[in-house]
N, C-alpha and C positions, 0 to 999 in steps of 0.2 A: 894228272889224269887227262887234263883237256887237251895236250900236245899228243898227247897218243891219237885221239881221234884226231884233232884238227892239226895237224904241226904248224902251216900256212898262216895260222888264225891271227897272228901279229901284223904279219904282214898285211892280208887282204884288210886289216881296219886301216893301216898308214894308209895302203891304196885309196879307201873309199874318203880319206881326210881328204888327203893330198889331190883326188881327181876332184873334189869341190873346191879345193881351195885355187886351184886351176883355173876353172872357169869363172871367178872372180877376179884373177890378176889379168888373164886377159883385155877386160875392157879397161883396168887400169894401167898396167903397163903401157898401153899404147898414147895416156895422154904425159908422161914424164920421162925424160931424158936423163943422161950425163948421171952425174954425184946424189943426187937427187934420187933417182932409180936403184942406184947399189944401194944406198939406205934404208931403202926401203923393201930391196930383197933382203936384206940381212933382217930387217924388223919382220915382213911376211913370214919368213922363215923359222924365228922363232913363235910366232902366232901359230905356226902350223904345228910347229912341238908341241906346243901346247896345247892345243884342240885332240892330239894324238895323244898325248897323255891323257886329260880327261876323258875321252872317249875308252881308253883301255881301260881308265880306273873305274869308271862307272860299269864297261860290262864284267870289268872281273869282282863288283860287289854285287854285279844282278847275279853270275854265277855263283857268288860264298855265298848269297841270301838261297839262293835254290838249293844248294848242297847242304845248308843247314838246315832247311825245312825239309828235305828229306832224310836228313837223319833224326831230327827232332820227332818226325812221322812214324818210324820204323820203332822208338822206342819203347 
């Protein structure tokens, strides 16, 4: 039901992870170099997964608790 209105709606959550998680690596990336640096993109990078998964699982329980409170309502 929710991709019908929003189809975007996955995406624009990575977007809004990912464009935070950005303006953090910035100021770090610039103090690490070499080996050091890819370690810790690959480590960023899983952190950002992660931040995107809970952030979907949490709005898709705030949406099943609002969908269930409105059928729970109707009853």
């Amino acid at each position: 039901m929710l991709d019908t209105h929003s189809p975007n709606l996955t995406e624009a959550i990575r977007f809004l992870v990912r464009d935070s998680d950005e303006r953090h690596d910035r100021i770090a990336a610039s103090a690490l170099a070499g080996k050091a640096q890819r370690k810790l993109r690959l480590r960023n990078r899983q952190i950002r997964e992660k931040r995107t998964f809970y952030a979907m699982f949490a709005f898709g329980l705030l949406l099943g608790g609002l969908e269930l409170f409105i059928v729970l309502h109707y009853l």
